[in-house]
N, C-alpha and C positions, 0 to 999 in steps of 0.2 A: 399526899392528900389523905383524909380521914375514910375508914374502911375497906382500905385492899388487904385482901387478904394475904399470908405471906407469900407466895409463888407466883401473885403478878407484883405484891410490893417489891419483890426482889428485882422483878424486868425494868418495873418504873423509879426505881430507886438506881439503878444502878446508869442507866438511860439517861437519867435527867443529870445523874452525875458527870458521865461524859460528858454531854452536851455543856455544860455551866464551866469543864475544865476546857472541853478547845472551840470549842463553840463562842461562849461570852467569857471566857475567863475570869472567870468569878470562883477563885480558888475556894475560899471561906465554903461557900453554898456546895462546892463538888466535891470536898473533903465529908460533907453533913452527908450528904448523901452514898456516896460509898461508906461509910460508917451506916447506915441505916440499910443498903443492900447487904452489909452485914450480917446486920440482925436478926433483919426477914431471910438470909442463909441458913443462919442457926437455927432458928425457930421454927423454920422446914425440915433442917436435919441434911438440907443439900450444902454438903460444905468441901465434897470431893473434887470440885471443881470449876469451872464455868465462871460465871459471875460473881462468885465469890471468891475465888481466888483472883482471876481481875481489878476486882476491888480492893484487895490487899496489895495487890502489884501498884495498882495506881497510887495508893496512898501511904506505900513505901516510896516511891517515888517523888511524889509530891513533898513528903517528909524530908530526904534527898536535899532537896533545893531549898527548903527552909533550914536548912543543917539541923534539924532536929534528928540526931545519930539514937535517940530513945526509942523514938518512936518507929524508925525507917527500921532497925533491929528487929523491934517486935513483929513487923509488917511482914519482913521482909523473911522472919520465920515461919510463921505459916503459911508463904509461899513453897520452901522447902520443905516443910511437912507433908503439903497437898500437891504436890505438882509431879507430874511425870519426870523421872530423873533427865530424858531427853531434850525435854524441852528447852527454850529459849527462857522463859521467865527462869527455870529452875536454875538453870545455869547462872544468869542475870543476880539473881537473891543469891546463891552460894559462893559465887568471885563477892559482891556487897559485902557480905557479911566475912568470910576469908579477911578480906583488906581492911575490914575494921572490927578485927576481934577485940582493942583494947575500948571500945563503946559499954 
């Protein structure tokens, strides 16, 4: 919606993407919108985590099962840029990207 500022665009943006990916499955609409909790990330300056990296998980992800290996690549590096090396995502993105270095 017109006039959130970025730090609640980012809640409702990233929210409504959820929701449209297991909610209505409406990939097209939940792909838009993790692309726009993006945005409202960067334009925060909050990109160390949280929602934002989330939203590149999903849309690595989602990339994944459309075999778009372009774009799940790109996704799925700056999950390993921003992620705690411990983690599950981090781990998830770096086996991904391991297994298809020739992408």
């Amino acid at each position: 919606m017109p006039g959130y500022e970025g730090i609640s665009g980012r809640y409702a943006s990233y929210f409504l993407g959820y929701l449209m990916q297991n909610r209505y499955r409406d990939l097209a609409k939940a792909k838009d919108y993790y692309q726009r909790c993006i945005v409202f990330s960067e334009s925060t300056g909050d990109t160390s985590g949280g929602f934002y990296l989330f939203a590149n998980m999903n849309l690595a992800r989602l990339a994944v099962k459309e075999k778009d290996a372009t774009a799940a690549k790109r996704y799925y590096a700056v999950v390993v840029d921003k992620a705690e090396r411990k983690s599950e995502q981090y781990k998830e993105a770096k086996a991904w990207l391991k297994k298809n270095k020739q992408t």
